[in-house]
C-alpha positions in Angstrom: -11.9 -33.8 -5.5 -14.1 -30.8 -6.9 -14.0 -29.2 -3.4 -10.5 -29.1 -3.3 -10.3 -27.2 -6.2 -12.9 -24.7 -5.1 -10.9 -24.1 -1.8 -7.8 -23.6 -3.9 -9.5 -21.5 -6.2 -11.2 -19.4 -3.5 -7.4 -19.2 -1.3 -5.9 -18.1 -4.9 -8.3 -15.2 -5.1 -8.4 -14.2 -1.7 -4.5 -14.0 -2.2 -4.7 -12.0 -5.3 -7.1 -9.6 -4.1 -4.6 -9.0 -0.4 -1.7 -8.3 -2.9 -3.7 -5.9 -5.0 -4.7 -3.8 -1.4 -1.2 -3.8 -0.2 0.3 -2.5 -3.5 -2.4 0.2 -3.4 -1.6 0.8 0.3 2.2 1.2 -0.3 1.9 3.0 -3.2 -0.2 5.2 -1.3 2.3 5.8 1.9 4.9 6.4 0.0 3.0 9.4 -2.3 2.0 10.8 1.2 5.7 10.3 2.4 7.3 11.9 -0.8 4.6 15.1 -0.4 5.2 15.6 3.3 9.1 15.3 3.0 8.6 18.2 0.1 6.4 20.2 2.2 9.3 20.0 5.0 12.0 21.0 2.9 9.5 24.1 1.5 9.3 25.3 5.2 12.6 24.5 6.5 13.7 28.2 6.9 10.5 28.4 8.9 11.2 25.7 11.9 13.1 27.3 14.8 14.9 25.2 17.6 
């Protein structure tokens, strides 16, 4: 029964610690989306078709 209970223990971490990266990871693409949209609209007079 005690092995159980590590396996869950280790899954629940392993869990916790992929949610932690994939907040950090979206909140990270969207600051790099949000500056590079900003950037675009700076140099908009600038882009010639």
């Amino acid at each position: 029964m005690e092995r159980v209970y590590k396996t869950m223990r280790n899954a629940g971490a392993l869990n916790i610690a992929a949610g932690i990266t994939m907040v950090v990871l979206g909140v990270a693409a969207g600051v790099m989306t949000i500056i590079t949209g900003a950037v675009l609209l700076k140099r908009k007079s600038e882009i010639i078709f």
